[in-house]
C-alpha positions as CSV (number, residue, x, y, z in Angstrom):
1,X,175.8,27.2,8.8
2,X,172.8,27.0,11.3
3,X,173.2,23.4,12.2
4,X,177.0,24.1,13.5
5,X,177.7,24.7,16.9
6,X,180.4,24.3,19.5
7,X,179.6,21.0,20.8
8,X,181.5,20.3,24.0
9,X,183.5,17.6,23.1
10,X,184.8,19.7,20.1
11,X,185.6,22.1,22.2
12,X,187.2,20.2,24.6
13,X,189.3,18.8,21.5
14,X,190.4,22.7,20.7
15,X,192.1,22.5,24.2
16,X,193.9,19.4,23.5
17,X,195.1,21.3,20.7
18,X,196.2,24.5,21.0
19,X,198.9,23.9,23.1
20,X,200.7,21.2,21.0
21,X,200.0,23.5,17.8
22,X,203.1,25.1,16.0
23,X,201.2,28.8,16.4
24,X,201.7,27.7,20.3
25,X,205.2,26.9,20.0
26,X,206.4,29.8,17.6
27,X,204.9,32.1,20.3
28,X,207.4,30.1,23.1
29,X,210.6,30.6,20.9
30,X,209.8,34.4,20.4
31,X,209.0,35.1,24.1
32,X,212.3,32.9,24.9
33,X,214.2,34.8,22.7
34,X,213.3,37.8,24.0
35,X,213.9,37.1,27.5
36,X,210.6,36.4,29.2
37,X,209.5,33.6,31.2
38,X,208.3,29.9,30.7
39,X,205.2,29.8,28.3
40,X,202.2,28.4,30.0
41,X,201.1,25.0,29.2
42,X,197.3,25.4,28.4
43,X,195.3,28.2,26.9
44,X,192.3,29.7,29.2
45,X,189.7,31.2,28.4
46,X,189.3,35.2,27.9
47,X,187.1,37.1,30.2
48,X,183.9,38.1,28.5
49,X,185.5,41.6,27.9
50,X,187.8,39.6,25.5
51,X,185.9,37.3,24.1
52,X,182.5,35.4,24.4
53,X,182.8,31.8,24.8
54,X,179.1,30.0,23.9
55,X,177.8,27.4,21.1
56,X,178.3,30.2,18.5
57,X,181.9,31.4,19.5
58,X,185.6,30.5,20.6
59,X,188.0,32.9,22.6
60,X,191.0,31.8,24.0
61,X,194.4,33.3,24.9
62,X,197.9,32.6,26.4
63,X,199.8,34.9,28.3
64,X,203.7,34.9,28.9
65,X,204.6,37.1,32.1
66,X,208.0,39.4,31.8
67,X,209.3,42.3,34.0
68,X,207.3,42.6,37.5
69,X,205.3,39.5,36.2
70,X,203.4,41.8,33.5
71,X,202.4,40.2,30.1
72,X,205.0,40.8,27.8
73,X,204.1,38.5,25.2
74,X,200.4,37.5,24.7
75,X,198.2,35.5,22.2
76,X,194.4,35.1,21.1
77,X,192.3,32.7,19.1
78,X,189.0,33.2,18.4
79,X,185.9,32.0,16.2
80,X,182.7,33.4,15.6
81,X,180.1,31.5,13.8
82,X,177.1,33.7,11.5
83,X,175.2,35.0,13.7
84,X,172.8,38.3,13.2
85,X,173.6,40.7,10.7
86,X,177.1,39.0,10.7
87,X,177.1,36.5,7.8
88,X,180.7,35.5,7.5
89,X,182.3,32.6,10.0
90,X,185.2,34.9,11.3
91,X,188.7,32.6,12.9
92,X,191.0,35.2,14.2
93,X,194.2,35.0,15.7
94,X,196.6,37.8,17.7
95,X,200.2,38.3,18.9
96,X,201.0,41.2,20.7
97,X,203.9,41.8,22.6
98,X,204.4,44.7,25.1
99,X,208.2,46.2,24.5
100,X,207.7,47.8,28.1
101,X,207.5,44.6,29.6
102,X,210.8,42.8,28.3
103,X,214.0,42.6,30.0
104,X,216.5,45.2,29.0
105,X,214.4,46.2,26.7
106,X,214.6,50.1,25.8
107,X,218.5,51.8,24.6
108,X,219.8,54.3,27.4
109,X,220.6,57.0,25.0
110,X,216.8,57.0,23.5
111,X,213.7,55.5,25.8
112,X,210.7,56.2,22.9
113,X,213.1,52.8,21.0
114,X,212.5,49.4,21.1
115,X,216.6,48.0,21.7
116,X,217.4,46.4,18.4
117,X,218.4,43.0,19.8
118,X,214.4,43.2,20.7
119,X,213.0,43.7,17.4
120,X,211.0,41.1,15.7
121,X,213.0,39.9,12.8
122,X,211.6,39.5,9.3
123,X,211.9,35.6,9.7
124,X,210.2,36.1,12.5
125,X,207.6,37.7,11.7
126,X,206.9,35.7,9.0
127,X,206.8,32.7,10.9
128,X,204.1,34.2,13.0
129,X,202.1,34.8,9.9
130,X,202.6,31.3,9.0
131,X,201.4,29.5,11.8
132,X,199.1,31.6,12.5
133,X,197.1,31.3,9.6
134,X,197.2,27.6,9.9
135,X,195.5,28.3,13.2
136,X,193.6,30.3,11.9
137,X,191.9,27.9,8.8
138,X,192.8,24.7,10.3
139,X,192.7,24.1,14.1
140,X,190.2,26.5,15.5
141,X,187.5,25.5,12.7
142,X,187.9,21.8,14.2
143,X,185.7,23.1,16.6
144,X,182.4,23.3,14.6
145,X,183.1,20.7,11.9
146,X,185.7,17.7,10.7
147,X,185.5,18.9,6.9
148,X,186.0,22.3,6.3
149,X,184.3,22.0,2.9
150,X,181.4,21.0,4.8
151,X,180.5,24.6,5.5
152,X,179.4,26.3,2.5
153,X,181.4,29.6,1.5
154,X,179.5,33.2,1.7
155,X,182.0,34.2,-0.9
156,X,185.8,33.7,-1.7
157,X,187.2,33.1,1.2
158,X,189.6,35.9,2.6
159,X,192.8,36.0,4.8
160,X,193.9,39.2,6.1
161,X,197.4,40.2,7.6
162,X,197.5,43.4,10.3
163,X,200.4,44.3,11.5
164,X,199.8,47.6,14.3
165,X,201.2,49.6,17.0
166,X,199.2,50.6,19.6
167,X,201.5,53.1,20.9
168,X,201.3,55.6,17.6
169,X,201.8,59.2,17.7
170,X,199.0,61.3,20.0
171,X,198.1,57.9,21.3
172,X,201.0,56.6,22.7
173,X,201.4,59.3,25.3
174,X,205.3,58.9,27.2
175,X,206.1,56.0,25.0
176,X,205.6,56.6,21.1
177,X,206.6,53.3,19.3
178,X,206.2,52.7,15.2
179,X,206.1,49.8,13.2
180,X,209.9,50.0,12.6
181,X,210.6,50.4,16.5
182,X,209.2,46.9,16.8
183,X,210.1,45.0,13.9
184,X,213.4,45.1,11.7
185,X,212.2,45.8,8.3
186,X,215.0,45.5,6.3
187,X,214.6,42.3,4.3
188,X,211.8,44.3,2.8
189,X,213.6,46.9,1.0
190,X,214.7,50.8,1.7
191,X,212.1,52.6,4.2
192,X,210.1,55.6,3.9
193,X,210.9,58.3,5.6
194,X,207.2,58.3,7.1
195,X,205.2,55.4,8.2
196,X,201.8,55.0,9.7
197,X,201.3,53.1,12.8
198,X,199.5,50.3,11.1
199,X,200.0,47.9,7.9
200,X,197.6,45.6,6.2
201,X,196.8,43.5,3.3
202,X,194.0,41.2,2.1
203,X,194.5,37.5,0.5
204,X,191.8,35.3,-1.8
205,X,192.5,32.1,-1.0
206,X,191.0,28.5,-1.5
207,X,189.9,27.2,1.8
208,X,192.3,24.2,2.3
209,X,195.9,24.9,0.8
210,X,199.1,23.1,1.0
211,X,201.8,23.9,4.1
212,X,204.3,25.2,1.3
213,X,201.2,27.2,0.0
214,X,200.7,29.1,2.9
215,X,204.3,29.9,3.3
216,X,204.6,31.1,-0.5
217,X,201.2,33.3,0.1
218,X,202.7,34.7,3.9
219,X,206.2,35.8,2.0
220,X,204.5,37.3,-1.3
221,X,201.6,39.0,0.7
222,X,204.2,40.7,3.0
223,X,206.5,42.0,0.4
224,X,203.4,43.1,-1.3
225,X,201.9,45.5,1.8
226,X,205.6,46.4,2.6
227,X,206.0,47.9,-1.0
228,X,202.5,49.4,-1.0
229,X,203.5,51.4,2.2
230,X,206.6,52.5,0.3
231,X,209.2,50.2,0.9
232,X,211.5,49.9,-1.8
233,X,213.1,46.7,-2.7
234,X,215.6,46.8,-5.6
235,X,215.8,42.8,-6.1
């Protein structure tokens, strides 16, 4: 992948796109629904403490303001092309939302809870996924290459889910939020009685796959990591 770079006019193209993508627009109706304000209508670019942006690499992010004009809902979307010791073209993207930030959004009788009207559904979250693995393998590639086949595979290509809190126990100092805080894990089976503060799983996937593919592989993966942390699903 030497001869790829981030050519200016490709670049300029990622603009274009981003905000006209459904990752952009999934990230609207969740920061509507939970009360913030208007999401901007372009993507900036991240400061270099977030990102670099150069011929070998692509950071961008999208910030939606809530109480007192903080960020309550954010997003990033990088790519990094092999460089160094760092053989793998990486194409990352982030949703974060602050709880503390959102209208309304703690319950009197407990302020260390997330109100459940402001939890992240399952549908929800697996929307997210969705588009944002399509953003992930199909827009922000765009901006090295036309054909993704084009650039020749260092091995089987991988897709990774992360869901974290970064508010866990001893870290989260006056305001201790887990996983089930946040999101409403229901569909997903019985919880365990203990948690940890992050969730993952990892996905081998062919490059370029269908819309209904990724949907199937987003659904499957996430029951999968849900009953590996020890949710139990009885159907």
């Amino acid at each position: 992948m030497d001869d790829l770079e981030v050519a200016g006019e490709r670049r300029r193209l990622l603009e274009e796109m981003l905000p006209q993508g459904w990752f952009h627009g999934t990230v609207g109706s969740v920061a509507d629904r939970l009360g913030c304000g208007s999401i901007p209508d372009r993507w900036e670019r991240t400061p270099d403490s977030e990102g670099s942006n150069n011929r070998r690499n692509v950071s961008y992010r999208i910030k939606v303001p809530g109480v007192d004009g903080r960020t309550a809902v954010a997003a990033w979307a990088r790519l990094q092309l092999p460089a160094g010791m760092q053989f793998q073209l990486l194409s990352t993207v982030d949703f974060r939302v602050d709880f503390s930030a959102l209208p309304d959004d703690v319950q009197k009788d407990d302020s260390s809870l997330v109100s459940s009207v402001r939890r992240l559904s399952a549908d929800e979250l697996g929307e997210m996924f969705i588009v944002a693995w399509m953003l992930a393998t199909r827009s922000l590639p765009l901006a090295v290459t036309n054909d993704l086949l084009r650039m020749r595979p260092a091995g089987p290509t991988r897709v990774e889910l992360h869901i974290d809190s970064e508010r866990p126990p001893n870290l989260g100092h006056d305001r201790v939020l887990g996983l089930m805080d946040m999101i409403d894990f229901t569909e997903f089976g019985e919880a365990p009685s203990l948690l940890p503060p992050s969730m993952s799983t990892s996905i081998t996937t062919p490059l370029v796959i269908s819309d209904h593919q990724v949907e199937d592989s987003v659904m499957e993966s996430l029951f999968y990591m849900t009953s590996s942390f020890g949710f139990i699903n009885y159907k």
